[in-house]
C-alpha positions in Angstrom: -7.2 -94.3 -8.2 -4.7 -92.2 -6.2 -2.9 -91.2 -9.5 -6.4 -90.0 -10.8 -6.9 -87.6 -7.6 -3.8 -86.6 -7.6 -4.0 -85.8 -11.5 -7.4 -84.1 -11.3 -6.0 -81.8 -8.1 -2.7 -80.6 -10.4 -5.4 -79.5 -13.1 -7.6 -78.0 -10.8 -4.6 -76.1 -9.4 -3.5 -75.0 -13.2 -6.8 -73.9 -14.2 -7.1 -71.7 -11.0 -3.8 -70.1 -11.8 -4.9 -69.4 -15.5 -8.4 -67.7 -14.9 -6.5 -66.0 -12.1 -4.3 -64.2 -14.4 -7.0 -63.4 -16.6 -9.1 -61.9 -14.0 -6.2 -59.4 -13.3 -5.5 -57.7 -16.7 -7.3 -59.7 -19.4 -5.4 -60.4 -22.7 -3.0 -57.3 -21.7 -1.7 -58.9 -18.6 -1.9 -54.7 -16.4 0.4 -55.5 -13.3 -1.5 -54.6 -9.7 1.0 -51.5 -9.6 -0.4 -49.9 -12.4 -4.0 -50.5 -10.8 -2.7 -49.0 -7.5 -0.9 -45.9 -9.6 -4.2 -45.0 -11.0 -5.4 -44.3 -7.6 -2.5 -42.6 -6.1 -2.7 -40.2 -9.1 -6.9 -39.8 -8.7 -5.6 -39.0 -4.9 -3.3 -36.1 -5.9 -6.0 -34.9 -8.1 -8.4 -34.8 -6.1 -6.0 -32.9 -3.6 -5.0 -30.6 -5.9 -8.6 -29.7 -6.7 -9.3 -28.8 -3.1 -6.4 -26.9 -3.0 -7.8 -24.6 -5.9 -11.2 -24.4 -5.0 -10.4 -23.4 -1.5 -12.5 -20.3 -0.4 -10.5 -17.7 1.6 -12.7 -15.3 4.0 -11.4 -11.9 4.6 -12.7 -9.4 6.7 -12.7 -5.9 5.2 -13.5 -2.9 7.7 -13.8 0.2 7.0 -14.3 3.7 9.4 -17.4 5.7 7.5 -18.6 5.2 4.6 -18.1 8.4 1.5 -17.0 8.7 -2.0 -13.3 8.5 -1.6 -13.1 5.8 0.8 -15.8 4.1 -0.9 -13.9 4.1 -4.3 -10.6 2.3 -2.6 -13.2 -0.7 -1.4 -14.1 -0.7 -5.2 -10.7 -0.7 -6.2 -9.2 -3.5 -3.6 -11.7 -5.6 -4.8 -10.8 -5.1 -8.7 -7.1 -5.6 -7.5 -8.0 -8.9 -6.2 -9.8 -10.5 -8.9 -7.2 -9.1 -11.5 -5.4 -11.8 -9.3 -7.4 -14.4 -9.1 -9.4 -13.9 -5.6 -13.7 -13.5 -7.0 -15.9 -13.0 -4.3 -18.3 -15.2 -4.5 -16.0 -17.5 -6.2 -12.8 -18.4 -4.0 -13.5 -15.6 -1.8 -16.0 -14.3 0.8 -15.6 -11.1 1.9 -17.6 -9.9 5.5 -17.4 -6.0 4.6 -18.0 -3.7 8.2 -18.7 -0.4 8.2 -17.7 1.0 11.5 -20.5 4.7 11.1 -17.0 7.2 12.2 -16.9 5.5 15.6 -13.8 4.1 17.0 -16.0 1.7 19.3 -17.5 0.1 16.5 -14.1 -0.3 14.7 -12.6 -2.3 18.1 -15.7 -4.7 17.9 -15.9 -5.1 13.9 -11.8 -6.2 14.5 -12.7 -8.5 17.6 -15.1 -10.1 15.3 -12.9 -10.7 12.6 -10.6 -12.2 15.1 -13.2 -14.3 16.9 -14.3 -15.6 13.5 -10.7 -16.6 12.6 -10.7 -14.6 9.0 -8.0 -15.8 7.0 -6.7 -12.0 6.1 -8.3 -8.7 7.7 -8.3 -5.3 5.2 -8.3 -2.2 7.2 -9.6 1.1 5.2 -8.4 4.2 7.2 -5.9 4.6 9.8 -8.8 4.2 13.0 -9.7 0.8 11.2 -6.1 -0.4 10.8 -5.1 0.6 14.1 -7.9 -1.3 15.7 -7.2 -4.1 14.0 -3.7 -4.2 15.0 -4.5 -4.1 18.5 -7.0 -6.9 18.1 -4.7 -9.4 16.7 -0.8 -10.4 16.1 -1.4 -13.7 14.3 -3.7 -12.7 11.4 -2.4 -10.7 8.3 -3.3 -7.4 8.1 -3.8 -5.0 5.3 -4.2 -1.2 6.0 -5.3 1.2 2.9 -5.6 4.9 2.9 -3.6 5.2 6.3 -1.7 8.4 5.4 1.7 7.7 8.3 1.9 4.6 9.4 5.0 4.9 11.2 3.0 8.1 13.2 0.2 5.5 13.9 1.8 2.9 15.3 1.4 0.5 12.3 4.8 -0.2 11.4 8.3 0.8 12.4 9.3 1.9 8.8 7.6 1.7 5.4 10.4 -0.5 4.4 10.4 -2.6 7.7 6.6 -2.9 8.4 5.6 -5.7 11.3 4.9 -9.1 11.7 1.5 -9.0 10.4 0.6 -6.1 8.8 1.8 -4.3 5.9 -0.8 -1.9 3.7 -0.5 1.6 1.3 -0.1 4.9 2.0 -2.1 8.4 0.7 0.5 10.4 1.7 0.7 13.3 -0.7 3.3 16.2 0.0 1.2 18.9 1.8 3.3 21.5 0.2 2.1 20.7 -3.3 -1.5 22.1 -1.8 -0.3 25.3 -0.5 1.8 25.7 -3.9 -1.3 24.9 -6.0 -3.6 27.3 -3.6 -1.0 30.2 -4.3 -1.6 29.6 -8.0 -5.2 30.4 -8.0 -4.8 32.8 -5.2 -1.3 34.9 -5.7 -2.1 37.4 -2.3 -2.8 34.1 0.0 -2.0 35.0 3.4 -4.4 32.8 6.1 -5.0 29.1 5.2 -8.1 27.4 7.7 -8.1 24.0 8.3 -10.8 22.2 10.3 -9.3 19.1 11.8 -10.4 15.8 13.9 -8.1 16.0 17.0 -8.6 12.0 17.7 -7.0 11.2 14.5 -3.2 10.9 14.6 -2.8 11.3 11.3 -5.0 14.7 11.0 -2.5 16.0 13.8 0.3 15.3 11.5 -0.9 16.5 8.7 -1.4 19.6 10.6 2.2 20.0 11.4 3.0 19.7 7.9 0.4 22.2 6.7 1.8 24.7 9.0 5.4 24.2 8.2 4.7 24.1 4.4 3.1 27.2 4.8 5.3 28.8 7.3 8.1 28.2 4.4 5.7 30.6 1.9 5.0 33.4 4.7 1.6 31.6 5.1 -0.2 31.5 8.5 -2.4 28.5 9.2 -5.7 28.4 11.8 -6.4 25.2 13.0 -9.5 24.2 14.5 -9.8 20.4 16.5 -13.2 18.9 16.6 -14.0 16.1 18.2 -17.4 14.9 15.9 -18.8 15.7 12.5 -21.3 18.0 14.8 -18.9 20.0 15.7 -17.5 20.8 12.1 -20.0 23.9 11.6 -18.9 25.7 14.4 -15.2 25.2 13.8 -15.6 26.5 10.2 -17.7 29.9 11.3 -14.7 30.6 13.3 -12.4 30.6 10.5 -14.2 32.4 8.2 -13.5 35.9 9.4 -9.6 35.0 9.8 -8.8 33.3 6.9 -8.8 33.7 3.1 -9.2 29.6 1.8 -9.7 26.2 3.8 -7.6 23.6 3.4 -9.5 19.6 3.3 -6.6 17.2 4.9 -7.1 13.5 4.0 -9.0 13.3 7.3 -12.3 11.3 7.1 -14.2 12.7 9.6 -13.8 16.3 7.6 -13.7 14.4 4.8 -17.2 12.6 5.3 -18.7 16.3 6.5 -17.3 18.0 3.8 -21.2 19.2 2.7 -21.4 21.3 6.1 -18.0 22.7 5.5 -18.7 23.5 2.2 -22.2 25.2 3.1 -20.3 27.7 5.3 -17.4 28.2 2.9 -20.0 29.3 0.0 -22.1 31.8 2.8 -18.6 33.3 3.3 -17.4 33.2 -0.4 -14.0 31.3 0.9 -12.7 28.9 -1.8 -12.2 25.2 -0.1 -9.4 23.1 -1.7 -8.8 19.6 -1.0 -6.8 16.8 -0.7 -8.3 14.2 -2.9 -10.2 14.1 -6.3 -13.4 13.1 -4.6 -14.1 16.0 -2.5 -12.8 18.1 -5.3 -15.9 16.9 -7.4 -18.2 17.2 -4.2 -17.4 21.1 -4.6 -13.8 22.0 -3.8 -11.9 23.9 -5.8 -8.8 21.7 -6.9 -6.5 19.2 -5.8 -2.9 17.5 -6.3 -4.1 14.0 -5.0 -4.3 10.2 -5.7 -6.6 8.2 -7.9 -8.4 6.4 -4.2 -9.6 3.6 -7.0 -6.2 2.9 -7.6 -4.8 3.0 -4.0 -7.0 0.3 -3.4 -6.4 -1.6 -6.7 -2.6 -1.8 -5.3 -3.8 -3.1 -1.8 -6.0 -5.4 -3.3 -2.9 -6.9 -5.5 -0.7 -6.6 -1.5 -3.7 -8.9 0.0 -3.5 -11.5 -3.1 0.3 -11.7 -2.3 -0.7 -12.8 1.3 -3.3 -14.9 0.1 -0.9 -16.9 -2.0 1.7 -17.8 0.8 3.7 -14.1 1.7 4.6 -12.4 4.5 3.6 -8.7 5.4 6.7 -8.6 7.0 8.3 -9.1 3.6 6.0 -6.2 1.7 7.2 -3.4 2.2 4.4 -0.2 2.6 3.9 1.1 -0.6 2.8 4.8 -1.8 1.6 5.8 -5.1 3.7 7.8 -7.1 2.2 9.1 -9.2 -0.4 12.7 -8.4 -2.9 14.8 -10.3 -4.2 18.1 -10.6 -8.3 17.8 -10.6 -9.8 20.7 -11.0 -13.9 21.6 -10.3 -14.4 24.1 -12.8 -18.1 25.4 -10.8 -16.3 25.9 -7.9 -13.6 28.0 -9.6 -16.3 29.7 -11.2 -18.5 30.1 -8.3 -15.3 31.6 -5.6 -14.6 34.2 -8.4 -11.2 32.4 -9.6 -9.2 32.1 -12.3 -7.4 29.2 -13.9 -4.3 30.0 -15.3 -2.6 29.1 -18.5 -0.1 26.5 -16.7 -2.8 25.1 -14.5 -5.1 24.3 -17.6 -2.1 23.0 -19.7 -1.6 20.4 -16.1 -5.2 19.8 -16.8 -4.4 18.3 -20.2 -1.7 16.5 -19.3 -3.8 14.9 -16.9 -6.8 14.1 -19.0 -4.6 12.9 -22.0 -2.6 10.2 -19.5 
């Protein structure tokens, strides 16, 4: 009888062993490390998803709100996407328009910072400098500051800080006076209405005068301190000066209509220093494409996005200028447009 138990447990034990086997891999006999590899590799996928469909929040702020500036928030957001950051897709973007006062462009960067944005983008130099002084740990991206060095962004264009980097609308002020002499030949007076709590109006300013200076050109300068002052500032000029002179200076820049309204009352021709105002009513301009400064920071701020360092990227200036031309305007001031500033003219329309 003790045989028969024993015999009976040794088939039991068999059986067991069999059906065990089976109920691991089947006919094909799949070893518990392959079962264990499928979900390590489900794991890595899965990671690797999140890591693609992570959503990035920037904080774009920008000082006033007109056609120029408005066309580089256009054009960082086209850069961006050409490099795979959509808003709405893997990006959200908390855009802040700070209405031309420097108050309200300390608090939009504080919020930014409180709100622990993954990248700030900082239209103007007022914007970028705010947002510089608000943090030291979250990238920053300036656009449309015309002398960063001057502002206290970055020690060098090639050497910019920790945590900021951006593009530069610098344009040689001397190509404006050259092209203002070429529509009028007996210019003696340039006006220029300024905002004196802009660093980078100041410098421009300096720059304007010594350009001229070079031609045996005097410059007036008027400082205002708000757009409310602009009108004033311009009907002092009139009766000294024989053209005004636009600096890429937002506050003038974003008033341009009132200049403009006294320039016409006094029949003095108003040049510019980008396209935008030129088709608002200026006469001409050798500037930048503003769609295109911001298409290049947008392409700076994917860099950071994916893993660089500002301090690494250096500042970068477009090359490349234009001559836009308003042909009203020329009309209206009693000008003339030469035979080698219309043959610039086609050049520039057939690039």
């Amino acid at each position: 009888m003790r045989r028969v138990v024993v015999g009976m447990v040794a088939l039991l034990f068999a059986l067991s062993v069999i059906l065990g086997g089976c109920g691991q891999g089947g006919p094909q006999g799949s070893q518990p490390s392959n079962g264990n590899q499928g979900a390590t590799d489900a794991g890595t996928s899965g990671e690797a998803g999140k890591e693609q469909e992570k959503t990035f929040k920037i904080g774009l702020t920008q000082i006033v709100e007109h056609p120029a500036l408005d066309a580089i928030r256009q054009g960082i957001l086209k850069g961006l996407e050409e490099h795979g950051f959509t808003e709405g897709k893997n990006l959200v973007i908390d855009y802040q328009n700070a209405q031309n006062d420097r108050n309200n462009a300390t608090n939009i960067a504080q919020k930014f910072v409180a709100e622990k944005v993954d990248l700030i983008i900082a239209i103007t130099t007022p914007s970028a400098q705010a947002a510089a002084q608000a943090t030291k740990e979250i990238p920053i991206v300036f656009s449309a500051v015309t002398d960063p060095v001057a502002a206290g962004l970055v020690a060098a264009f090639d050497r910019p800080g920790e945590n900021i980097t951006g593009t530069s609308d610098l344009v040689p002020i001397s190509r404006q006076v050259e092209l203002m002499q070429k529509f009028l030949p007996n210019l003696k007076t340039i006006g220029i209405v300024y905002n004196s709590g802009e660093v980078n109006a100041e410098v421009q300013v300096k720059e304007a005068e010594k350009a001229a200076q070079e031609k045996g050109i005097k410059v007036e300068a008027l400082g205002v301190s708000n757009n409310t002052e602009i009108q004033q500032a311009a009907e002092s000029l009139a009766g000294k000066i024989d053209a005004y002179l636009v600096l890429v200076d937002n506050m003038i820049v974003a008033g341009f209509d009132t200049l403009q309204q006294v320039a016409e009352k006094a029949k003095i021709p108003v040049f510019a220093s980008d396209s935008d105002t030129v088709k608002r009513g200026a006469v001409a301009t050798y500037g930048l494409d503003q769609f295109q400064i911001g298409v290049q920071t947008g392409v700076m701020a994917s860099r950071i996005l994916r893993g660089e360092s500002p301090k690494n990227i250096p500042v970068e200036v477009l090359k490349e200028v234009s001559l836009t031309v308003n042909p009203d305007a020329v009309k209206k001031y009693g000008l003339t447009l030469s035979d080698e500033l219309k043959k610039e003219m086609e050049k520039t329309q057939a690039k």
